[in-house]
Every structure is written in C-alpha cells, then in structure tokens.
N, C-alpha and C positions, 0 to 999 in steps of 0.2 A: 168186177171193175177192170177194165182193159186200160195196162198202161202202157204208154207212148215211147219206144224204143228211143236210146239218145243219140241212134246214128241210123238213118233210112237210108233205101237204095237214092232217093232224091237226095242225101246228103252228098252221097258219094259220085253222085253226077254231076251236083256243081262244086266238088272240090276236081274232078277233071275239066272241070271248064277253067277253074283258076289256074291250075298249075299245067295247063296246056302252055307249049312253048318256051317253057321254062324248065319241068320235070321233062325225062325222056320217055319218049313211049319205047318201049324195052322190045327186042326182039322175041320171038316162039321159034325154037328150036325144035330138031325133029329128028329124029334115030331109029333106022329099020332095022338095028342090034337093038337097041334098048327096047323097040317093041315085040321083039321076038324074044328075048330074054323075059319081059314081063307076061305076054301073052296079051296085050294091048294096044292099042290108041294111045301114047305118051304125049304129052307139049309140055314143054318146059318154056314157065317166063321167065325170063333172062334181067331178075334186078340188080344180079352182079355187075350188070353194064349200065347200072341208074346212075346218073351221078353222085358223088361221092362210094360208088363202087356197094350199094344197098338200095333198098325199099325205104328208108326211113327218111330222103329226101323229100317224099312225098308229102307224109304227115306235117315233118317238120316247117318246110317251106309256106303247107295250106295253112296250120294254124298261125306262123308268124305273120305271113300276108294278109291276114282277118281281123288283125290287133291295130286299136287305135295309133295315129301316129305320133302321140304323146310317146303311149308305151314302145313303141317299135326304137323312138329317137331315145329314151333311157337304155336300151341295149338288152341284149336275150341272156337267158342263163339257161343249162341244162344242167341233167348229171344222167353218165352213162357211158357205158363199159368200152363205146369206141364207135359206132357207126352212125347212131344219135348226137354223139358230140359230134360227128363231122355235117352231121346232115343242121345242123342248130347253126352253126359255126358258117356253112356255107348259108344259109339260108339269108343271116346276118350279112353276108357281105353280098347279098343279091339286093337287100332291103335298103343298104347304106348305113347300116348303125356295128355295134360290134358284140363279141358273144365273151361271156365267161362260163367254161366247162368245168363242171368236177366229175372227174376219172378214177378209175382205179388206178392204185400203184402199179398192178401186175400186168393193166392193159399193155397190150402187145405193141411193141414200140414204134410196128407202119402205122397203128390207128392213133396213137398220140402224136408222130410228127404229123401225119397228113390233118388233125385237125387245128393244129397250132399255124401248117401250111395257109389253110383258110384263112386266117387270122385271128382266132380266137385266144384268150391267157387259157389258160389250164391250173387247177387246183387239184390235188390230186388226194386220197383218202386211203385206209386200209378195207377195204371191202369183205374181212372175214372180224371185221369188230367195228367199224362204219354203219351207221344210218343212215345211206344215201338219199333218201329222199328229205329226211328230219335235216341232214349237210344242207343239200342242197337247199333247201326252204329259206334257211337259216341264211346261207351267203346271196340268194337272191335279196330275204328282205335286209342285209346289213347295206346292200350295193343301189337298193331301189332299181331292183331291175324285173325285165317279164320274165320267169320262170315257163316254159317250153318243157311237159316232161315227156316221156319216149312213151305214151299208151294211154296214161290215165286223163285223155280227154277228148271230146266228141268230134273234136277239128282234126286234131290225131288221127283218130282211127276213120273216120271218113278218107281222109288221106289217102292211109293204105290200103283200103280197098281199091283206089283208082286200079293198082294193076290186075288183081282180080276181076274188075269192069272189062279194060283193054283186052286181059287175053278172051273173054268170052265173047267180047266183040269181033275177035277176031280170026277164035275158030269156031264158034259155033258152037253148039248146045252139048256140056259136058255131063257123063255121072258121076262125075268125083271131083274133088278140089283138092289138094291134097297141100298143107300148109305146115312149114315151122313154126311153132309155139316158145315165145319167152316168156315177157311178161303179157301177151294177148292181144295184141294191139292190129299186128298183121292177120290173124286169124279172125278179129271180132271184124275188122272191116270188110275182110275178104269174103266171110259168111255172110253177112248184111249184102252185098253185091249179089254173091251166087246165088243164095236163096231168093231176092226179090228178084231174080230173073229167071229162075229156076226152081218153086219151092223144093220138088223131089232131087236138086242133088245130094250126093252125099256130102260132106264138108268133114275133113280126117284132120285133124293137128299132129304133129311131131315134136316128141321131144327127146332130149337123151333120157336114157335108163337113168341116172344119178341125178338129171333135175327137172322129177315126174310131178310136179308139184298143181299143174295145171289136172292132169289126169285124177292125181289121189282127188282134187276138190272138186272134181265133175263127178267121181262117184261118190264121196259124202257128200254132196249137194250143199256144200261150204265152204269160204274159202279156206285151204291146209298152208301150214306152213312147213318145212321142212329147212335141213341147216343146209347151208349157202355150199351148191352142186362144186364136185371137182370134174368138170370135162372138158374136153378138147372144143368144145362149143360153148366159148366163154360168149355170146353173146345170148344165148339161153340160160345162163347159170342165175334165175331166178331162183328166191327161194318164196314166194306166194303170186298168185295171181292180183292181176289189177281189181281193183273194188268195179270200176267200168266196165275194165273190159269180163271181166267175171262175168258180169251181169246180161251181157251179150251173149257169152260162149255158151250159159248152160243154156240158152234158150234155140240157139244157133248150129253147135259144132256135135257129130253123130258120135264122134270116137275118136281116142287119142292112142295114137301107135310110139312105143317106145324105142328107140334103135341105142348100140350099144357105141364105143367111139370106134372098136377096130368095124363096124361098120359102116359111119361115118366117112374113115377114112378109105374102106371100098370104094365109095358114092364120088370121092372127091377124085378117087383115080381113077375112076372110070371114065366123067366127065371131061378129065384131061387127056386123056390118053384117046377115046373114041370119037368127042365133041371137040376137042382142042380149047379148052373151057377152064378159067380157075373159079374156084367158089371158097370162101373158107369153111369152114365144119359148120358154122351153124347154117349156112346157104346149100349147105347137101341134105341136112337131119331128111328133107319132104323125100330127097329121091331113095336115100337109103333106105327109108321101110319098105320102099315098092322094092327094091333091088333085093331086101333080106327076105321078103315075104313075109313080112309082119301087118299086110292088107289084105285082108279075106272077107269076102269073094272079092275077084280084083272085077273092078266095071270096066267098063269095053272104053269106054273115052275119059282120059285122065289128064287132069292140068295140074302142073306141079309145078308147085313155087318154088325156084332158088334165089335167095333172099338176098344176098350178098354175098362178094367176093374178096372183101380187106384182108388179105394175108401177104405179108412178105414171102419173097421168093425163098429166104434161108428156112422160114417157119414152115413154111410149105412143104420145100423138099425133105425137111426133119421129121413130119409127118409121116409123110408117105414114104420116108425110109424107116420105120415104126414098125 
C-alpha cells in the first residue's frame, strides 16, 4: 500500500506562492577560495538574511497565514530556543494579532530581546528539566490560543523548503543539498523539494557531534532519544527527532555528517573573514562538514544551507576568540 507523503513538492510550491513578497528570497553566495578548498561547485543560501535573521520565517509565516481568522484574531503561541520564536512573534505582527513565546532561560539574550522586539510576551522555562512542547501545549490551551510549533507540521515544513525550491531555481541542477538538522523541519522540506525536482540528488543533514540524535534514529530506523546536547549550536540542541518530520527524513535524507563545535567555529570564521558574512553556529553546522571533510565523495555541485545568523556581536567575538 502506497502512502501519501504529508509535504509534496506541490506543497512547497504553493507555500512560495504564499510567502512571496512577504518572506525574502535570500541571496547564493559564491567563493573561488571555498571552491578550491572543497574541490567543488559550492552556493550558499544565505537565510542568515531571511527576515528575522533565519529560515524559520518561512514556515512560521506559511502556517500562520493558512489558520482560520478566528484562530489567527485569538493570537499565536510557540515554544523555542530563539529563532522560531522570532519568526512566530514576527509573523503575528505581519497577521495583526499578537504572539506568546516560551523560551529557554539560557537562550542567548539577542534572540530574547529581538523577539520581544517583535512584539511578542515571553515565558521562559528551564530546558534541562522542562517539557517544551508538554509547556507549551499547556500555556497555549490555558491562553486559547494557535500553537505554531517550529517542525511538527506539514505547513511548517512545506515552508522551509521554499528556500531549497529558490536556490535550485536558481542555479540550476545540483548533486548535493547539504542541510542543518535540529528538530527536522529544514531538512524534511528541503528533501521534499530537491528530490521532487531531482530524485538522484543527494540530501546530507548536519548536526553537531553531541546532538546526533537525528543520525542515531536514521540508523535504528526509530526515533532515539538522547539527553538534551551541550553545544555551541543551541538551535540544534534537540534531543529526539520530530514524529513528522522523522517520517519524512528516513524516506528522504542519504546521510547525516556530524561536525564538532571547534569546527563549527572554523565555518563561522571563515564565512566572515572571506565572505564578510555572519551566521551563528547552527547556520555554519551545513558548511562545516564540507570544510572538515566529513562529505565523502564530495559531488561536483553543492548547495548549502546557512540557516541563520542570530548572534550578538559580544557572543560572536567570544566564539571566535575560543
């Protein structure tokens, strides 16, 4: 029995028709260093310059814009580590109604002010003894409000494939996709795109070493759970894959590359230093395997997602003085 994927490439074509002119179409970047260092074809999409400074605009925006205007006028909820809550928060105030976020305590303080910026309240949690999604559930239904979450749903992640559509539209026929993996959201879209316009590309996820969580469940073929990652890529520090987007990835994504954070932070100095480019750590993880050589065999044409750029300039330089 053949069943029916819950995100097609026709999903993710007309979520770019929705969030046309509203989401930005991102630039492709292009480096005759980085292609001689890899031995490649490199394009980098640039969702560091999506609004709210991430890819998660996209989903967030396409699913709120889909929602009855009952639900839209009771107001959005999310919960999530900082670029989802900006992308919720902003989407709200594109919509006319208003957002309540629940955050981690430890989220890094540009991505709490900038979504409070938005307009959003903020509730904040302890995320190494917190049930984020069980929280968030909860304060959605005490508030009567639409719950928005950052992956587990088909508006979602149609979403974020748009910019995996855009960059293939716009250079042309790649052998690689090369994608950040948190909780699966960017990866299950982005595959759903490249493969329905592509079957034989390859589609590579990235995550850090310490939060492999997507990887361990693509090789048991279930989803793993693992205890809640310490890495410099706090916007990957899942600790299990999406039920959804699972469901997508083991049928979609070839192989998941692990990178470590002092390479991480390579990816992110490179980017500045050569590109004149910031990304935070989890918007490097896609280039840092190609840069550590964690992608073998490397294909000849490669698009690589840099997912987001949220980092303050102290947190930045504190890095990269690391």
């Amino acid at each position: 029995m053949t069943t029916t994927p819950p995100v097609t490439l026709d999903d993710v074509r007309d979520a770019a028709a929705r969030i046309e002119g509203v989401a930005h179409r991102t630039p492709v970047l292009r480096s005759r260093t980085l292609d001689r260092l890899v031995g490649a074809e490199v394009f980098l999409k640039c969702e560091n310059l999506q609004r709210v400074g991430a890819f998660k605009f996209r989903g967030a925006y396409h699913a709120a814009s889909r929602l009855a205007p009952e639900q839209v006028a009771r107001g959005l909820a999310a919960y999530s580590s900082g670029n989802h809550a900006q992308a919720v928060a902003l989407a709200a105030r594109e919509l006319g109604t208003t957002a309540v976020i629940l955050m981690p305590e430890d989220t890094p303080r540009s991505k709490k002010d900038a979504t409070a910026g938005y307009g959003a309240e903020i509730v904040t949690y302890d995320r190494y003894t917190g049930d984020r999604v069980a929280l968030g559930e909860a304060l959605a239904a005490d508030r009567g409000l639409t719950l928005i979450p950052p992956y587990e749903h088909p508006h979602v992640i149609a979403g974020q494939g748009t910019a995996a559509l855009e960059l293939i539209e716009e250079v042309g026929e790649l052998d690689a996709l090369v994608v950040p993996v948190g909780g699966g959201g960017l990866i299950a879209g982005s595959a759903t795109a490249a493969k329905g316009l592509r079957a034989g590309i390859r589609v590579i996820g990235v995550e850090p070493e310490a939060g492999d969580d997507t990887k361990r469940s693509l090789e048991a073929g279930r989803r793993v759970t693992i205890p809640v990652p310490r890495t410099i890529a706090d916007g990957q520090a899942a600790e299990t894959p999406g039920e959804l987007t699972f469901s997508v990835n083991r049928r979609l994504v070839d192989e998941i590359a692990l990178v470590t954070d002092d390479q991480i932070r390579d990816a992110m100095r490179f980017l500045f230093e050569r590109l004149k480019t910031v990304v935070e750590p989890s918007g490097a993880t896609a280039l840092a395997a190609l840069l550590a050589g964690r992608i073998a065999p490397v294909p000849r044409r490669i698009g690589v997602v840099l997912s987001g750029g949220n980092i303050g300039a102290q947190r930045f330089a504190e890095l990269l003085a690391g």
